[in-house]
C-alpha positions in Angstrom: 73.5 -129.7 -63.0 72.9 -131.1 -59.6 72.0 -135.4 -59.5 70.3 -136.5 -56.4 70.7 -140.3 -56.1 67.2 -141.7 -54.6 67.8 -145.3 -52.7 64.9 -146.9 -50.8 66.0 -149.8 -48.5 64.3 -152.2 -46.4 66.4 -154.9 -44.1 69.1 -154.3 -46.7 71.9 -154.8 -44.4 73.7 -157.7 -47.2 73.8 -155.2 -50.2 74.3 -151.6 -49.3 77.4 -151.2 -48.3 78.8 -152.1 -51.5 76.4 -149.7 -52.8 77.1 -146.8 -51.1 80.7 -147.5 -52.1 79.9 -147.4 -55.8 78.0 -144.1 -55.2 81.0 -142.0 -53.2 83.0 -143.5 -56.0 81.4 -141.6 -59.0 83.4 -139.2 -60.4 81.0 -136.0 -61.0 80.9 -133.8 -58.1 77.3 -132.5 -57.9 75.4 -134.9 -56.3 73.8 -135.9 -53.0 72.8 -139.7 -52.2 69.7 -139.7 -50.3 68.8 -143.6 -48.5 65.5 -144.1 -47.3 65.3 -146.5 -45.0 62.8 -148.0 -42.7 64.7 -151.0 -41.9 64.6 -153.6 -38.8 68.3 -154.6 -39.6 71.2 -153.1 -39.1 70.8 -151.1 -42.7 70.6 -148.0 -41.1 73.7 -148.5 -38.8 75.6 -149.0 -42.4 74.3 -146.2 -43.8 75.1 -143.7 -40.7 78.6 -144.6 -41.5 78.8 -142.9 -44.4 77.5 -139.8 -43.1 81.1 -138.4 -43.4 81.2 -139.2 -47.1 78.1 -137.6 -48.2 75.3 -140.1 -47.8 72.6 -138.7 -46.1 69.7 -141.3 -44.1 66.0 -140.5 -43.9 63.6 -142.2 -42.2 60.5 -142.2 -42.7 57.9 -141.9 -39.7 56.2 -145.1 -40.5 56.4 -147.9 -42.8 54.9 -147.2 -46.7 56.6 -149.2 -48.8 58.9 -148.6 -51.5 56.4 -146.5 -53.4 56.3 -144.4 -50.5 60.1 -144.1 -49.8 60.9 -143.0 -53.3 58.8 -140.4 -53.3 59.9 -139.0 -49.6 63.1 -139.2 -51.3 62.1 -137.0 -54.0 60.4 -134.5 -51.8 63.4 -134.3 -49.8 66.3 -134.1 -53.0 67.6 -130.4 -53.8 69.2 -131.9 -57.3 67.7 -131.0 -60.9 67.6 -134.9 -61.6 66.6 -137.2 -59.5 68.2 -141.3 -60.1 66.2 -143.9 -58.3 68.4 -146.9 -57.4 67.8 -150.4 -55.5 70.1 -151.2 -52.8 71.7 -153.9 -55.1 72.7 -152.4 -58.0 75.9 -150.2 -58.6 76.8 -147.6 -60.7 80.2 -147.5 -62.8 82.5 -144.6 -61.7 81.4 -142.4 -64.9 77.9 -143.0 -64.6 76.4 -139.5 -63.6 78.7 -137.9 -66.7 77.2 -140.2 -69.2 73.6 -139.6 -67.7 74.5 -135.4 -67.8 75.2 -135.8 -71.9 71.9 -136.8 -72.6 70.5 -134.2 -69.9 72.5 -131.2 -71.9 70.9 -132.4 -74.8 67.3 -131.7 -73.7 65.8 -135.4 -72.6 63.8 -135.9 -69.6 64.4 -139.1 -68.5 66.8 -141.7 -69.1 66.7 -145.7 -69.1 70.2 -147.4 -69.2 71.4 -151.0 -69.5 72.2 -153.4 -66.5 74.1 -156.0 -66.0 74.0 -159.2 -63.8 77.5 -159.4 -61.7 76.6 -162.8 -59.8 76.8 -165.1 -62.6 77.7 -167.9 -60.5 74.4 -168.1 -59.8 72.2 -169.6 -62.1 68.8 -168.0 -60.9 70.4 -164.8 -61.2 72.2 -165.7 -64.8 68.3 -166.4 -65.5 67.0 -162.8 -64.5 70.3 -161.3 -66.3 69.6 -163.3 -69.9 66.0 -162.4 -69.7 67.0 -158.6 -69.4 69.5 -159.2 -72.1 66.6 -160.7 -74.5 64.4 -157.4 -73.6 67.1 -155.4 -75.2 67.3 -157.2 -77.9 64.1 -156.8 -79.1 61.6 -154.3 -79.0 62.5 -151.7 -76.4 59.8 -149.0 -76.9 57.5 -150.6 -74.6 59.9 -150.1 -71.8 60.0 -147.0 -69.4 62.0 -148.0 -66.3 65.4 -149.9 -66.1 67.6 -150.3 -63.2 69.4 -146.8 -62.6 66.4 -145.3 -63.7 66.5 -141.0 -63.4 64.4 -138.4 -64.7 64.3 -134.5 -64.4 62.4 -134.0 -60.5 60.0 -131.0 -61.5 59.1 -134.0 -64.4 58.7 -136.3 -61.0 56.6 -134.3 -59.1 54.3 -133.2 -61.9 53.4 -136.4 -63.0 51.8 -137.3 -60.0 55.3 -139.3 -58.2 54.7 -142.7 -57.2 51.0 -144.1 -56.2 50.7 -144.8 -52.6 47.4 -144.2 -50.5 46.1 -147.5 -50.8 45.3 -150.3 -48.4 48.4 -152.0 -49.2 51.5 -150.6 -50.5 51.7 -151.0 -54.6 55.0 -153.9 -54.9 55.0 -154.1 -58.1 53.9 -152.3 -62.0 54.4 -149.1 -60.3 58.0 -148.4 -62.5 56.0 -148.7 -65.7 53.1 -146.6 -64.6 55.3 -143.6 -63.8 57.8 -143.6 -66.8 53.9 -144.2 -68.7 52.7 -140.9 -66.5 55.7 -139.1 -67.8 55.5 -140.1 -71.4 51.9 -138.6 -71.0 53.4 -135.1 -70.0 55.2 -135.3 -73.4 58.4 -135.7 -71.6 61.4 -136.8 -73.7 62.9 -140.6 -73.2 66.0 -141.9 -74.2 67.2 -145.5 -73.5 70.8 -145.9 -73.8 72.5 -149.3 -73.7 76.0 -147.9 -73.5 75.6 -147.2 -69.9 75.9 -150.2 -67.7 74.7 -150.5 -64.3 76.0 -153.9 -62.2 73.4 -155.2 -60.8 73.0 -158.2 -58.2 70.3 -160.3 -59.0 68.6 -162.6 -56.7 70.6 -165.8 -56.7 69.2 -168.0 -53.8 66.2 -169.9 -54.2 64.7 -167.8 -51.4 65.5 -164.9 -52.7 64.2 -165.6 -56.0 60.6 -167.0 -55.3 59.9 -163.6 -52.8 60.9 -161.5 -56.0 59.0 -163.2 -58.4 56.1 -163.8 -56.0 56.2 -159.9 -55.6 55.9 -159.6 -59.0 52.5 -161.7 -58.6 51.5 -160.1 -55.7 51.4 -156.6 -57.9 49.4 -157.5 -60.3 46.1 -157.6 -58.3 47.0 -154.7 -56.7 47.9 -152.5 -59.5 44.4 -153.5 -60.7 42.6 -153.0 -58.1 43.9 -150.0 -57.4 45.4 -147.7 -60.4 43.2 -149.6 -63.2 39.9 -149.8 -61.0 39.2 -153.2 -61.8 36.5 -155.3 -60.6 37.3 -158.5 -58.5 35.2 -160.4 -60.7 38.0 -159.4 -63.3 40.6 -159.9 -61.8 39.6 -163.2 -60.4 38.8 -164.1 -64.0 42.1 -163.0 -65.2 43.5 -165.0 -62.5 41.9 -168.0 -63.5 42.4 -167.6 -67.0 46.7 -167.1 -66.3 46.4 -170.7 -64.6 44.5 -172.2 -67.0 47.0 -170.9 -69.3 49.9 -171.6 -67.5 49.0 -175.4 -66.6 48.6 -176.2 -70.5 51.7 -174.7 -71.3 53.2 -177.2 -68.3 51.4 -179.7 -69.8 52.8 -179.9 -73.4 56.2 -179.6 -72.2 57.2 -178.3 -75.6 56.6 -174.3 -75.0 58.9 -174.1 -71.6 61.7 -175.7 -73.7 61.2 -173.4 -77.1 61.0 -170.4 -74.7 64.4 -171.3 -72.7 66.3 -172.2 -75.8 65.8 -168.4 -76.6 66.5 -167.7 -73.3 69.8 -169.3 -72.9 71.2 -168.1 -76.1 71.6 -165.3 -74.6 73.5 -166.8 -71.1 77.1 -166.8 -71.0 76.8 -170.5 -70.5 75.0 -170.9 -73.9 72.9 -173.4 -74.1 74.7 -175.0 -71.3 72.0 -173.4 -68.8 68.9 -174.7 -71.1 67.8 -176.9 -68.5 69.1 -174.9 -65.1 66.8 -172.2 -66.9 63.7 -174.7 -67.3 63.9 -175.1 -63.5 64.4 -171.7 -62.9 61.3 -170.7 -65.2 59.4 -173.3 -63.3 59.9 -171.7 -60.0 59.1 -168.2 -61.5 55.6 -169.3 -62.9 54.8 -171.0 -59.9 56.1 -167.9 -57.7 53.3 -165.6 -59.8 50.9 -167.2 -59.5 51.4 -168.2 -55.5 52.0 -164.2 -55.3 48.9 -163.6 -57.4 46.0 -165.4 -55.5 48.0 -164.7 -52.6 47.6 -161.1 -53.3 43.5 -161.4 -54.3 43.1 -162.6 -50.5 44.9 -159.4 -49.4 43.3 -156.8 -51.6 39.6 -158.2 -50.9 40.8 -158.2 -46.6 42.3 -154.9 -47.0 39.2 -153.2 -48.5 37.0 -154.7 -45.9 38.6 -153.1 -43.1 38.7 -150.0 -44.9 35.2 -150.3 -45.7 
């Protein structure tokens, strides 16, 4: 069984080096690593040097987002399974083995568990415990985790990733493929035993434009795959503020939520109040990227119109 490692990349030129050194150092042989990159960095200068260990660059003819790039990347793999990376996370040197057990015995797609490698960081220690607390709990809800692959004729038939709108999907679209998949009747396994590093945002920059992303998405996914009104989403806007300010407001909730939170830090309780801040900046960051993203959709349609 042939893996073809999918990674889109934009201005990337800080993480994928290290990368694309995890990836020539996995131990199973049938693979190909396929970067798609529409860069203004020097990303695509990094990735040319590894031409001569296998890493193949693609680039697109024109910008489309990261919806876009993975599923150029698809089109273009020759491998039965297709594993869809981000430029910052890296794979453990057995990682494709452990992925081909599960694959031998019939799944078609296969979450695994990540974990945070910049823990000096207490933004990214943030991201990192939240994950933790998502598999702890409840994990049937979930189809996509970092080092997230799935059999490609699976891919392709359920429809790739949505692109074809005024402005490129940033966010949601992970859950709405592994849920088109899941429609197919297509076999999912989640398996915690097989760890992916990952490095989260741990800058305050970096953090607020992931977490404003994350706002940003949500009026587009919408708008665009749910065919919601703006009315609605307006409304639902509104509503997520209101909401949002009372929790503020009583102080209490941020606290009872970040005790859980930190429990499950490697500071302990230790990061209760770094992780107060850093939920601060997150809620704030969603809801910037949210009416931020309202303005875009409605200007976006109007020149389309």
């Amino acid at each position: 069984m042939k893996f073809s490692i999918i990674i889109p990349t934009y201005n990337e030129e800080a993480d994928i080096g290290e990368t694309l050194n995890s990836l020539i150092q996995l131990t199973y042989d049938k693979k190909e690593i396929l970067v798609v990159d529409d860069s203004t960095d020097q990303t695509p200068d990094i990735v040319r040097s590894y031409a001569s260990m296998g890493v193949t660059l693609i680039r697109p003819a024109k910008r489309g987002g990261r919806c876009e790039a993975r599923n150029l990347g698809i089109r273009s793999a020759d491998g039965e399974v297709i594993v869809i990376l981000n430029a910052d996370v890296r794979p453990r040197s057995d990682f494709l083995e452990q992925l081909l057990a599960h694959y031998t015995l019939g799944y078609d797609y296969v979450l695994v568990g990540s974990k945070v490698s910049n823990t000096d960081s207490f933004l990214a220690r943030y991201i990192g415990a939240i994950a933790d607390m998502d598999y702890a709990g409840d994990t049937s809800w979930m189809e996509w985790t970092e080092g997230f692959s799935c059999r490609r004729e699976l891919a392709i038939k359920a429809g790739l990733f949505p692109v074809g709108h005024p402005i490129p999907i940033c966010a949601g679209e992970d859950g709405f493929f592994g849920e088109n998949l899941r429609k197919l009747g297509a076999k999912r396994v989640l398996d915690l035993n097989i760890i992916v590093d990952h490095v989260a945002p741990g800058n305050l920059g970096e953090f607020w434009q992931i977490r404003k992303g994350r706002g940003c998405g949500g009026p587009q996914f919408r708008r665009f795959i749910q065919r919601w009104s703006f009315g609605k989403i307006i409304a639902r806007a509104i509503l997520r503020l209101i909401k949002s300010t009372i929790i503020v407001l009583l102080v209490f909730p941020p606290v009872i939520i970040n005790w859980k939170v930190s429990s499950f830090s490697m500071y302990g309780k230790r990061d209760l109040f770094p992780f107060i801040g850093a939920w601060f900046i997150e809620l704030l960051a969603y809801h910037v990227g949210e009416w931020q993203s309202v303005r875009e959709v409605m200007k976006a349609e109007e020149l389309n119109s």
